[in-house]
N, C-alpha and C positions, 0 to 999 in steps of 0.2 A: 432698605426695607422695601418690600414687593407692596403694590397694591392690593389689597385684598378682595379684588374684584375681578380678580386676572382669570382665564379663560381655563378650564378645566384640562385640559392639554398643558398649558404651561405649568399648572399645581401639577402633575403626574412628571412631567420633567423636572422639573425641581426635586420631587420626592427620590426618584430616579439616581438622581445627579449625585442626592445628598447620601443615599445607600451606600454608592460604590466608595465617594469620599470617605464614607466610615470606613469599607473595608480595604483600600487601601494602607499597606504596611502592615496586614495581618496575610500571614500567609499559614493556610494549616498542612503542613504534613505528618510524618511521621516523627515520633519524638525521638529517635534516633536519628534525623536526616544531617546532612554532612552542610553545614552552614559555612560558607565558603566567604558572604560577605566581608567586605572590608581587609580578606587577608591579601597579602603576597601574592604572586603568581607561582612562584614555586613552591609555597606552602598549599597552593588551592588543589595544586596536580599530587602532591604529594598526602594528602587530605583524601584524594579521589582513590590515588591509589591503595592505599592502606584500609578504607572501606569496600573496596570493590576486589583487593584478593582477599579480606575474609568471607566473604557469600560462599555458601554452598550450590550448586545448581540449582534455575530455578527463582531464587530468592532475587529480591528487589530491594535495592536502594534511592533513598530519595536527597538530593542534592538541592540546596538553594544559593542562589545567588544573586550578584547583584547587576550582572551583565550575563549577556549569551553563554550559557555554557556548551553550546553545542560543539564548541572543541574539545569538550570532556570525555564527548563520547567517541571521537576520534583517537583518544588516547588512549583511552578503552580497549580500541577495536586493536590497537599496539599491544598493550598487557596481553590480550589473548594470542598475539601471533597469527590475529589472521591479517585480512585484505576484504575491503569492502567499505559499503556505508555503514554506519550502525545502526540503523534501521534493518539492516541484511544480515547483520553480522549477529547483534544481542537479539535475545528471545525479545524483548521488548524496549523501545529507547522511544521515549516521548519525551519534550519540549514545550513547557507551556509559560509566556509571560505571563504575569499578574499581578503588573504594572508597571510604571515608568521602570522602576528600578528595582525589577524582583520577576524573579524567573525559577522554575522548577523543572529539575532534568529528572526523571527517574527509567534508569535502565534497569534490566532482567540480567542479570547473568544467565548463560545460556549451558 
């Protein structure tokens, strides 16, 4: 238990601290998104794959996981037969942790 007498600075970190602790382990994206955690590695790409040739141009999917998926989008950038970063390649490939153990990749099919 904190004193209750503690410096107005330390109550605003505390408050801080104790926010993000709630929101870790929620992650919001789309309720279609390709939840990769805890599978295989061959069921993750195979997962990847199967949502990403159905998009139409255009269209975005969103991927979570529970390591880097930023090899997803390299595989990606194979399914289309090109060459490049996917950052160069798809209409749009972002990459965002949102937390120790939880990551969101959402590319653009292009």
């Amino acid at each position: 238990m904190l004193p209750a007498d503690r410096p107005s600075r330390v109550r605003a970190l505390e408050t801080a601290v104790r926010d993000r602790l709630a929101e870790t382990g929620r992650i919001d994206v789309a309720d279609d998104a390709v939840d990769l955690r805890g599978r295989h590695p061959r069921k993750r790409y195979e997962l990847v794959r199967d949502a990403f040739t159905a998009l139409e141009p255009g269209d975005r999917m969103h991927v979570v996981s529970d390591r880097d998926p930023t090899a997803a989008g390299e595989f990606l950038v194979d399914l289309l037969d090109a060459t490049g970063p996917p950052a160069d390649v798809l209409e749009e490939f972002t990459v965002e942790r949102r937390g120790p153990d939880e990551w969101v990749l959402v590319p653009q099919h292009p």
